[in-house]
Backbone as CSV, one residue per row, in Angstrom:
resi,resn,N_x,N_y,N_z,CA_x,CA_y,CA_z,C_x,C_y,C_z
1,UNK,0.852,-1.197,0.000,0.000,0.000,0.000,0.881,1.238,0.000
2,UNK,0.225,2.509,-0.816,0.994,3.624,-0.506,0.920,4.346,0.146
3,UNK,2.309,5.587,0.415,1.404,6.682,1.534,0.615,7.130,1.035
4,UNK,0.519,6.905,0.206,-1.055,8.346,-0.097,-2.265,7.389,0.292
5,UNK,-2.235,6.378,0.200,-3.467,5.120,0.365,-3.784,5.045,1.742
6,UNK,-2.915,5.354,2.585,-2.840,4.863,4.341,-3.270,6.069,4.800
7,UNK,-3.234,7.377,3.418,-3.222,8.725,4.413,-5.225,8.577,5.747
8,UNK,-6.129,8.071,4.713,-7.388,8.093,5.499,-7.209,7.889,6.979
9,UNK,-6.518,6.925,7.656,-6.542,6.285,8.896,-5.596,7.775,9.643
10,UNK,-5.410,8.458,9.572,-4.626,9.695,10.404,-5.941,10.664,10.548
11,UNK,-6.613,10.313,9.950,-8.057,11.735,10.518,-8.280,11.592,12.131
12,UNK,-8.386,10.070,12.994,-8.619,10.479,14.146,-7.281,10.552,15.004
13,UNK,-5.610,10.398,14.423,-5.082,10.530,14.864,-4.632,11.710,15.774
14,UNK,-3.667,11.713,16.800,-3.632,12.842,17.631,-2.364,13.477,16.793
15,UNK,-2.369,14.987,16.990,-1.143,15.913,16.664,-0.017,15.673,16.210
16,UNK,0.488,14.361,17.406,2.185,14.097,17.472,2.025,12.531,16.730
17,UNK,0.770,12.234,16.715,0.990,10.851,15.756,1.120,11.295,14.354
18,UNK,0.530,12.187,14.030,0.449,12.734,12.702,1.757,12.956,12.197
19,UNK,2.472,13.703,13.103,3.887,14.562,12.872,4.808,13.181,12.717
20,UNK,4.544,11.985,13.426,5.680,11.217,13.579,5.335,10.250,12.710
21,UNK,4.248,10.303,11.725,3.871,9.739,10.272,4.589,10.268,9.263
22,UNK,4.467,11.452,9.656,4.948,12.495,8.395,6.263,11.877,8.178
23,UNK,6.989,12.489,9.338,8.601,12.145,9.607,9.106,10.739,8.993
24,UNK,8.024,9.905,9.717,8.537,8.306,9.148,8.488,7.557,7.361
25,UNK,7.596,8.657,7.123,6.969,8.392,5.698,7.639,9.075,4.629
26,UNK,8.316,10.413,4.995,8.853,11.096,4.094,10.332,11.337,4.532
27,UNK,11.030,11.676,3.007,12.607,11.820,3.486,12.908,13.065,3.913
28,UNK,12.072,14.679,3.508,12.496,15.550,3.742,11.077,16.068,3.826
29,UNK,10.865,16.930,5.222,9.638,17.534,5.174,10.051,18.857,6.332
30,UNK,9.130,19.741,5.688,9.610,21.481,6.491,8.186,21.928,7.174
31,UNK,8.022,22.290,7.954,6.801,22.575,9.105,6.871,24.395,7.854
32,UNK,5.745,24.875,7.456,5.695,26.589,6.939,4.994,27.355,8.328
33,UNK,5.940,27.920,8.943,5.471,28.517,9.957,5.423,29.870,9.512
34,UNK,4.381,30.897,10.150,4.114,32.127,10.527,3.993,32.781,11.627
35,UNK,4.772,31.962,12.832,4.829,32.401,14.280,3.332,32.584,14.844
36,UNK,2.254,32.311,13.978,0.962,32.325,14.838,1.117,30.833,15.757
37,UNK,0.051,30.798,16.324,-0.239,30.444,17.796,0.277,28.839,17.261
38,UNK,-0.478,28.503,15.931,-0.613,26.739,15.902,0.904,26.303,15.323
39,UNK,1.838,27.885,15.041,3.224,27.426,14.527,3.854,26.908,16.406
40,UNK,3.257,27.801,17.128,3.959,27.568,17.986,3.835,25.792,18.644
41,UNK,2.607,25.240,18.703,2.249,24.091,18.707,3.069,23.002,17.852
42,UNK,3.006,23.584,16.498,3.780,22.116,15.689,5.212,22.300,15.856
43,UNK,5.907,23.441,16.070,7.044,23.717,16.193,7.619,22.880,17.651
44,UNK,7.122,22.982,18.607,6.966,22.299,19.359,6.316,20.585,19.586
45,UNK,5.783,20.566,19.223,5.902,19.024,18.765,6.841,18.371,17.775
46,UNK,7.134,19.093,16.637,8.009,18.757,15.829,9.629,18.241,16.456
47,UNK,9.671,18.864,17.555,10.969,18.964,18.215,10.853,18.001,18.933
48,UNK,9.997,17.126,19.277,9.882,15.895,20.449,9.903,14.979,19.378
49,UNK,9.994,15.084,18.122,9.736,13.347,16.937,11.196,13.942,16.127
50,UNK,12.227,15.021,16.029,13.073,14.939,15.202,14.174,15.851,15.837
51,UNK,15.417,15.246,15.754,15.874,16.260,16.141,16.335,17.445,15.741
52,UNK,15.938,17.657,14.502,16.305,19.382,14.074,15.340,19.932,12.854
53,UNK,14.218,20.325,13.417,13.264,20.188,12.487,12.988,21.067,11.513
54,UNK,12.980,21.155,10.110,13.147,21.765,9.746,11.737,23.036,9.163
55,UNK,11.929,24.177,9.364,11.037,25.104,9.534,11.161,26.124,8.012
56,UNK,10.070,26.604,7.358,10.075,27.482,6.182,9.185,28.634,6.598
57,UNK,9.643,29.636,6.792,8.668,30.741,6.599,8.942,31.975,5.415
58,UNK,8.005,32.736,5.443,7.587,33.932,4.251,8.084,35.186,4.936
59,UNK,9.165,35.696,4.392,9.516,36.986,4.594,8.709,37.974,3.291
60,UNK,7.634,38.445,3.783,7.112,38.569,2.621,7.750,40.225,2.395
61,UNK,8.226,41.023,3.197,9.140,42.121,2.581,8.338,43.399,3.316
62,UNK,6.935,42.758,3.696,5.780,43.943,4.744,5.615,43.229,6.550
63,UNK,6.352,42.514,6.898,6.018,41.568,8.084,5.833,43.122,9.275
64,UNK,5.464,42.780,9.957,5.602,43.788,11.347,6.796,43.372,11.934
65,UNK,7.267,44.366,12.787,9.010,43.898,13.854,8.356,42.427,14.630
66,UNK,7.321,42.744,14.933,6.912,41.886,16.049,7.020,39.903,15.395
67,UNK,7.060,40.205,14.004,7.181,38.707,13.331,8.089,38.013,13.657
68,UNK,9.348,39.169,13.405,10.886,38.941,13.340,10.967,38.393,15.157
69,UNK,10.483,39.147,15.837,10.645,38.680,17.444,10.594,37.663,17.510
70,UNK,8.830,37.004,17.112,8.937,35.888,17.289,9.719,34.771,16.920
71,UNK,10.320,34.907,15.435,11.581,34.413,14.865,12.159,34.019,15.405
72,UNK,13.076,35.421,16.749,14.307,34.881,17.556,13.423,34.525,18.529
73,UNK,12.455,34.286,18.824,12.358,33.891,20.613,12.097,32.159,19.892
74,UNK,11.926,31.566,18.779,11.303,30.552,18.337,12.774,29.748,18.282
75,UNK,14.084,30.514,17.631,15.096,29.966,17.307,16.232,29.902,18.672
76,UNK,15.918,30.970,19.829,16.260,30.746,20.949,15.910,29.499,21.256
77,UNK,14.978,28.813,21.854,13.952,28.062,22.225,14.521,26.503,21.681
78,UNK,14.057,26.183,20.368,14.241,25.043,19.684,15.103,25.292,18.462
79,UNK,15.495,23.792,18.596,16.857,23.617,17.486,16.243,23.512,15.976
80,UNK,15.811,24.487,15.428,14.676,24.377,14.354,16.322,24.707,13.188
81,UNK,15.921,24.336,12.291,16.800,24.612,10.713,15.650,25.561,10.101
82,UNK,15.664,26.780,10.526,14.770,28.059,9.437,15.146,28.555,8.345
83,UNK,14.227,28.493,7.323,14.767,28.665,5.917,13.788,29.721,6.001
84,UNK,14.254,31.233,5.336,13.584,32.267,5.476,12.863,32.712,3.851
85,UNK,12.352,32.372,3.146,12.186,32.434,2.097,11.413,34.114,1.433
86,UNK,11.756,34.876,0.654,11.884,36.260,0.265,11.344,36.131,-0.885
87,UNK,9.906,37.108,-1.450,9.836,37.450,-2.508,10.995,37.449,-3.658
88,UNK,10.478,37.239,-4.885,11.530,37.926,-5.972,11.466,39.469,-6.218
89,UNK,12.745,39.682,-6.135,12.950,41.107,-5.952,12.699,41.917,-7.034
90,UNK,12.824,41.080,-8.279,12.319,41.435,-9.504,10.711,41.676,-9.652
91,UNK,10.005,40.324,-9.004,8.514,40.513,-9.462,7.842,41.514,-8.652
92,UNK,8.817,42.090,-7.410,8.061,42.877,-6.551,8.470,44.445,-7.497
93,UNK,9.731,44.718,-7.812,10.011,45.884,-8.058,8.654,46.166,-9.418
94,UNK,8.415,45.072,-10.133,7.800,45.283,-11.559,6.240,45.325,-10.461
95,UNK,5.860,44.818,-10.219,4.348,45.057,-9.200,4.842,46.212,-8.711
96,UNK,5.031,47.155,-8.091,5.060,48.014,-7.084,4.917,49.218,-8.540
97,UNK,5.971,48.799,-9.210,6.533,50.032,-10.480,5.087,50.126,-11.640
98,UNK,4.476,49.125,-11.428,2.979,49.087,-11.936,1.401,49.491,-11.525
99,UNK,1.704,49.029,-10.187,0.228,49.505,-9.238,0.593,49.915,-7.960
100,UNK,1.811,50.158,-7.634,2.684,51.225,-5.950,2.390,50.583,-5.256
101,UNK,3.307,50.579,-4.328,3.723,49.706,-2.787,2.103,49.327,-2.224
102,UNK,1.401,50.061,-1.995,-0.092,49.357,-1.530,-1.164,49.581,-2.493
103,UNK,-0.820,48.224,-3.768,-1.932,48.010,-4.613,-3.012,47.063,-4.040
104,UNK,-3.407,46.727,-2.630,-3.514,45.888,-2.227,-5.118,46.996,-1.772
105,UNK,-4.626,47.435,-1.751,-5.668,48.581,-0.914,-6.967,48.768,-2.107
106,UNK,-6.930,48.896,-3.384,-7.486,49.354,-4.932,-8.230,48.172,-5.380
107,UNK,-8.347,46.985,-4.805,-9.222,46.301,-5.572,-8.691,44.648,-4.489
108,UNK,-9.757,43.715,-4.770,-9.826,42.251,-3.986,-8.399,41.619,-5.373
109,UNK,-8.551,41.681,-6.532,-7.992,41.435,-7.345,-6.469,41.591,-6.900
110,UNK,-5.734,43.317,-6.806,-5.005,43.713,-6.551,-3.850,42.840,-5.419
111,UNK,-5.183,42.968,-4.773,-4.545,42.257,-3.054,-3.888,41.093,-3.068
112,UNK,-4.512,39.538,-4.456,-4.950,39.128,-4.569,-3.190,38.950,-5.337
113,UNK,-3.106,39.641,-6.001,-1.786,39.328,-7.308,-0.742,40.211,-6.142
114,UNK,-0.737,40.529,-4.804,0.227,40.517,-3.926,0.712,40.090,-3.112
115,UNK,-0.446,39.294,-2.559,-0.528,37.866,-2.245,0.369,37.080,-2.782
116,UNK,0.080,36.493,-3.764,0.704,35.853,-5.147,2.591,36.339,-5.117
117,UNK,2.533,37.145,-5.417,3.600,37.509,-5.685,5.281,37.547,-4.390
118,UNK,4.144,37.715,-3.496,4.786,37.789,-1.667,5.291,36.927,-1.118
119,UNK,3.701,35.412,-1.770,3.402,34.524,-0.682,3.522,33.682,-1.201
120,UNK,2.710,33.034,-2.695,2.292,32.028,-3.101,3.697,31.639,-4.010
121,UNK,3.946,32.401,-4.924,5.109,31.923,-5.371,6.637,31.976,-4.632
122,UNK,6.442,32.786,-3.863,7.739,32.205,-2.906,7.834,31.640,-2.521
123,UNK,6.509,30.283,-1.943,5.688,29.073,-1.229,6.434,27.861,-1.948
124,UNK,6.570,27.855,-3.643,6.429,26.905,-4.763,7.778,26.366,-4.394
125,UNK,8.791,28.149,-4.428,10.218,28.067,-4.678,10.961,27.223,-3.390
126,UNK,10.528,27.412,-2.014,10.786,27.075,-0.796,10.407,25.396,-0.426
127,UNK,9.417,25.300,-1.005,8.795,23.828,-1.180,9.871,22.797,-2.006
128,UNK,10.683,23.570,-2.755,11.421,22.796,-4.002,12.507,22.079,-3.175
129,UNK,11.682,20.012,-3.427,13.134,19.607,-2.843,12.661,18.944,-1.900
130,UNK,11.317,19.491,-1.192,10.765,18.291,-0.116,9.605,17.703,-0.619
131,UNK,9.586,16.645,0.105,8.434,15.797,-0.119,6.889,15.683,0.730
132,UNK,7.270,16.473,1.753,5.941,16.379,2.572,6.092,18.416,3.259
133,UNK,5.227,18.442,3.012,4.873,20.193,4.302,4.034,19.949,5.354
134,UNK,4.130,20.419,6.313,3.182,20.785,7.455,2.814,22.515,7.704
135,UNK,1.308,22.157,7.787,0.723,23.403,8.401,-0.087,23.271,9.558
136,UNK,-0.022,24.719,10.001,-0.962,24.880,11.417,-2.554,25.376,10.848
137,UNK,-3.329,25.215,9.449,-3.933,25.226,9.393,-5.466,24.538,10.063
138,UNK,-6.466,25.091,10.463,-7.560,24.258,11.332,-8.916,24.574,10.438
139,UNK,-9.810,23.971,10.827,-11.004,23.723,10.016,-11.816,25.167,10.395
140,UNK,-11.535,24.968,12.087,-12.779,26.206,12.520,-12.170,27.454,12.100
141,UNK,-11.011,27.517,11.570,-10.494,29.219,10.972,-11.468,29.830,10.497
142,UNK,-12.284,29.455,9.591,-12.824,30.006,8.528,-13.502,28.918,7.953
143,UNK,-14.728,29.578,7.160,-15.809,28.484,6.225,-14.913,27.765,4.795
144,UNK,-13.682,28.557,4.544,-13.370,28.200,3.521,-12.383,27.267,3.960
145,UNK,-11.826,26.710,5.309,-11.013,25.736,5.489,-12.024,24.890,5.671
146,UNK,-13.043,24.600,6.655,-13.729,23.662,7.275,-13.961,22.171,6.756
147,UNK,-12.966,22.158,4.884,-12.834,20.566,4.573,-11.601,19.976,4.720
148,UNK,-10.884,21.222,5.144,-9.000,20.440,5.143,-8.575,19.110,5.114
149,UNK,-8.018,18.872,4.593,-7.891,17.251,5.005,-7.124,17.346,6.215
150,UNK,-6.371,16.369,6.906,-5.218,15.428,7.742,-4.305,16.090,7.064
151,UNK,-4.458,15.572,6.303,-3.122,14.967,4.909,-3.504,14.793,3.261
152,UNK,-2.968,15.033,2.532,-3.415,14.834,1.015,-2.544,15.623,-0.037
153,UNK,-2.541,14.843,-0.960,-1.274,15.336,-2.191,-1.398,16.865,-2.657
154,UNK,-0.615,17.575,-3.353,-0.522,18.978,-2.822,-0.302,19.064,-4.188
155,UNK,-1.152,19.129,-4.967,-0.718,19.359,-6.993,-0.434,20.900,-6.767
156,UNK,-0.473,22.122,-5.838,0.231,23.159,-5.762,1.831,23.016,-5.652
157,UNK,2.152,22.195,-5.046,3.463,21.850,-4.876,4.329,20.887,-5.218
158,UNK,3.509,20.097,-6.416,4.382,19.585,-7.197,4.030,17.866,-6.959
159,UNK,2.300,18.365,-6.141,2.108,16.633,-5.808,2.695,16.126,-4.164
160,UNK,3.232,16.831,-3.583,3.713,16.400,-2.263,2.559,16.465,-1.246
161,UNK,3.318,15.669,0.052,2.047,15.705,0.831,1.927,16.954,1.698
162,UNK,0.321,16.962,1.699,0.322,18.234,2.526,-0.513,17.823,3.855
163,UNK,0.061,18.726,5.239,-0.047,17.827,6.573,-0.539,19.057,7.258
164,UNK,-1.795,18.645,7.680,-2.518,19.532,8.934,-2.312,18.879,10.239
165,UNK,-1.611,19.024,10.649,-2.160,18.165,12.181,-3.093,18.477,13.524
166,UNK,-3.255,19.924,12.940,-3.855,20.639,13.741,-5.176,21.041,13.329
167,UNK,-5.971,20.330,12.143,-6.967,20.623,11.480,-8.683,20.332,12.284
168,UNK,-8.406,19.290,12.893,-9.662,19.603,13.873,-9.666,20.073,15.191
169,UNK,-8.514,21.073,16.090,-8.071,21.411,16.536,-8.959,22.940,16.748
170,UNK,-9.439,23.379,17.975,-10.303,24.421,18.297,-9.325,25.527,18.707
171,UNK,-9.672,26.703,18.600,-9.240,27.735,19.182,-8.331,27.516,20.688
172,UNK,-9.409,26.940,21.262,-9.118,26.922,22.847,-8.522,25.606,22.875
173,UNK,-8.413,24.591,22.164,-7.088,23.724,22.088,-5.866,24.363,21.936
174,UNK,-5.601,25.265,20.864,-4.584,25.361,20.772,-4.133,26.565,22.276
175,UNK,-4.203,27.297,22.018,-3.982,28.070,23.508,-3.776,27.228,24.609
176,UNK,-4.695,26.404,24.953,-4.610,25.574,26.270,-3.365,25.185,25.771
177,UNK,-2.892,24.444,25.051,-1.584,23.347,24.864,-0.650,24.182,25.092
178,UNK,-0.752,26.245,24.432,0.526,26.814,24.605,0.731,27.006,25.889
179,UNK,-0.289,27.550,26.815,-0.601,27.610,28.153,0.168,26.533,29.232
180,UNK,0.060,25.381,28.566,0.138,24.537,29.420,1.635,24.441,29.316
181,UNK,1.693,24.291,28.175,3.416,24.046,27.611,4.515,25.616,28.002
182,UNK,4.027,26.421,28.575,4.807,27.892,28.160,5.155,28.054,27.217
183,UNK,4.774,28.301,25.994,5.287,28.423,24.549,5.498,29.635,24.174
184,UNK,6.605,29.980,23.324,6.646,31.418,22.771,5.468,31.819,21.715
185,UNK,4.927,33.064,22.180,3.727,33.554,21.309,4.422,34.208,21.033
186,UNK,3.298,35.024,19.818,3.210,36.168,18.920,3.259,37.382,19.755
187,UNK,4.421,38.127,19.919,3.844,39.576,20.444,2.325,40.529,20.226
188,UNK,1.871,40.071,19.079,0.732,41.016,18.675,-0.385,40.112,19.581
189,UNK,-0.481,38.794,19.767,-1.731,38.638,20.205,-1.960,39.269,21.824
190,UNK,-0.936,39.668,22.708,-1.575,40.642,23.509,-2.020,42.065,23.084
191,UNK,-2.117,42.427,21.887,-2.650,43.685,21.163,-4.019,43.418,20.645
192,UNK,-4.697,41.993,21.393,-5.914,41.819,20.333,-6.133,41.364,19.154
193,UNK,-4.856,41.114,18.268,-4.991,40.279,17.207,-5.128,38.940,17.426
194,UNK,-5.772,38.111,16.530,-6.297,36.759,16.317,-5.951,35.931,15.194
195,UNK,-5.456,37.087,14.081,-4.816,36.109,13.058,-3.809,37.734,12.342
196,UNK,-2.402,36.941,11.968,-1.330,37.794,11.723,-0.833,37.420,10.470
197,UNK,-0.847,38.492,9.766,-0.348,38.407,8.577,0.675,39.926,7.978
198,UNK,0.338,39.987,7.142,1.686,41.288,6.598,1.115,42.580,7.603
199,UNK,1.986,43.667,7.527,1.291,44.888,8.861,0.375,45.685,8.039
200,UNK,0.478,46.062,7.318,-0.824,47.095,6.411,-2.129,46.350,6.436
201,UNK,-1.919,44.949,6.108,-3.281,43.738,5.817,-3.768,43.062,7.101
202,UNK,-3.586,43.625,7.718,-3.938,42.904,9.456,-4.184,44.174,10.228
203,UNK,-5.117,43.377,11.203,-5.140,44.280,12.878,-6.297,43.498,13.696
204,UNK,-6.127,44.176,14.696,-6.534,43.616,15.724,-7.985,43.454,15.690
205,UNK,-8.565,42.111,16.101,-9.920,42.045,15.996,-10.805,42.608,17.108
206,UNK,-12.371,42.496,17.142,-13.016,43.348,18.078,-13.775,42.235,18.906
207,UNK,-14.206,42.329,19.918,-15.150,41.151,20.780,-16.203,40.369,19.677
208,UNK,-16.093,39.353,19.706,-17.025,38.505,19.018,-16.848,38.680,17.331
209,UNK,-16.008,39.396,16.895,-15.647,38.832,15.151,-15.103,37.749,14.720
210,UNK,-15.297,36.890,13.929,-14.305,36.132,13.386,-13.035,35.964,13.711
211,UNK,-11.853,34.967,13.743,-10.791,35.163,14.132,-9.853,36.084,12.968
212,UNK,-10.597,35.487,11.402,-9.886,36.207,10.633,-10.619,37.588,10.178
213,UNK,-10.791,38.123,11.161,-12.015,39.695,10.216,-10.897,40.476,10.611
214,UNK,-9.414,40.335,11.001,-8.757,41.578,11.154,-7.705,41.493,9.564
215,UNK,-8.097,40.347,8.915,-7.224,40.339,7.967,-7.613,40.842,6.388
216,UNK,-7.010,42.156,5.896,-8.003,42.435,4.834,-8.990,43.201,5.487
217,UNK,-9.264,43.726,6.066,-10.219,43.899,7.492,-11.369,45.281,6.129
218,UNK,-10.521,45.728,4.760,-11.183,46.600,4.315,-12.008,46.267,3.232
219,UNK,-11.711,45.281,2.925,-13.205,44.602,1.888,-14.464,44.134,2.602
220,UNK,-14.798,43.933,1.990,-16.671,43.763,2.048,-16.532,42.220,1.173
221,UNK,-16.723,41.182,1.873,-17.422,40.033,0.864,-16.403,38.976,0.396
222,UNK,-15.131,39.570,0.690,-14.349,39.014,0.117,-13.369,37.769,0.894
223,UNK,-13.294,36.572,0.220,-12.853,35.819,0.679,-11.367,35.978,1.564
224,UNK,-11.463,35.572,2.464,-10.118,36.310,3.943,-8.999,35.077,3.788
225,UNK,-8.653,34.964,2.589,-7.580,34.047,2.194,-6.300,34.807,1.048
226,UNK,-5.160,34.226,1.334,-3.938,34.764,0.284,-3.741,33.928,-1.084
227,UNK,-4.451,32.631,-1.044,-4.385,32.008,-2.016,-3.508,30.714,-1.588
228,UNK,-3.204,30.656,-0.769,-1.793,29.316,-0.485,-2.427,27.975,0.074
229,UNK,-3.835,27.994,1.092,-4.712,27.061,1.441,-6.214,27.107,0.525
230,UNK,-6.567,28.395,-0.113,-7.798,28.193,-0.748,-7.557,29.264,-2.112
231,UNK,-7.851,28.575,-3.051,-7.687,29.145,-4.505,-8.863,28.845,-5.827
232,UNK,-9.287,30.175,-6.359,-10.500,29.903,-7.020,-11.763,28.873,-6.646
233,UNK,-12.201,29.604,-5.727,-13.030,29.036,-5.072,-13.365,27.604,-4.344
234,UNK,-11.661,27.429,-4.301,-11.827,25.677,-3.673,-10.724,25.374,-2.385
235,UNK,-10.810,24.416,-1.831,-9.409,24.184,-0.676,-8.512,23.675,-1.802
236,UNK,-7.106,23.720,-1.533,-6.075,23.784,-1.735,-5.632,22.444,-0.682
């Protein structure tokens, strides 16, 4: 049987069984962290099944200081291998020199091909070379995650597997676990933020919104995704 055939039986698995599937199943696999709450979770589990685990995040070129913090308090902490992965400097100068540093602001479209340009294709380039990813993606984020798989082949990335372990995983799971564990957070979430992304495209949410209504926070209607988990109207 293959991995992709065995992937079904990991839906009721727990967190660290998942992670230590991944590990056992694949030769090279990178956790894509964004220092939110559920990086801090797999980052931390990751470190109890390997010993040097290897971590990818998005310098997307707009982060807040407070990203970079978490960075060093993450690389203080655990023996992670961080690969910092950077826009092309080319596709940004030709975007910016076309629609200015916040075309993001002018249209869902706009936002949409900066995204893209920041996130998604720097995603492809960083991916090149492994065989499995992990995310801290969860179902209850948003209506447009709520089918995530476990696990499942990733034709964004070339067919590799792609690993939630944290996908039926609640709000107040994850917190409790950081809680319990002392884990390094996000500086911004004592500012009220709930979900962190570039500093112009984020802020802090209000009592009872969505976790993601601070992201994009200025459209009306529009789907509260960058394109990297949900694309043309489908999960990813």
């Amino acid at each position: 049987m293959s991995a992709i055939q065995a992937l079904p039986s990991l839906e009721g698995a727990s967190a660290e069984e998942i992670l230590r599937w991944t590990y056992a199943n694949h030769r090279r696999v990178a956790i894509v962290a964004s220092f939110q709450a559920e990086s801090s979770v797999l980052i931390h589990l990751a470190a109890q099944v390997v010993e040097r685990p290897e971590v990818v995040t998005l310098d997307t070129g707009r982060l807040p200081e407070e990203t970079h913090q978490a960075m060093d308090a993450f690389r203080s902490r655990y023996p992670i291998r961080l690969q910092v992965q950077a826009p092309d400097p080319a596709e940004v100068a030709e975007m910016v020199g076309e629609h200015g540093p916040n075309l993001f602001y002018d249209s869902v479209e706009l936002r949409r091909h900066c995204c893209e340009v920041r996130k998604s294709r720097p995603l492809v380039r960083a991916l090149a070379g492994y065989d499995a990813w992990v995310t801290g993606v969860r179902r209850q984020q948003a209506e447009t995650r709520a089918g995530i798989a476990v696990v499942a082949s990733d034709p964004a990335h070339g067919g590799i597997a792609k690993v939630a372990p944290l996908a039926g995983w609640s709000r107040d799971q994850v917190w409790t676990f950081i809680r319990e564990n002392r884990l390094p957070v996000h500086p911004l979430y004592q500012r009220g933020y709930t979900s962190i992304g570039c500093q112009p495209c984020t802020r802090a949410t209000k009592p009872g919104e969505d976790e993601r209504a601070g992201r994009w926070f200025w459209e009306t209607g529009a789907v509260k995704e960058c394109g990297i988990h949900y694309s043309n109207g489908s999960e990813r």
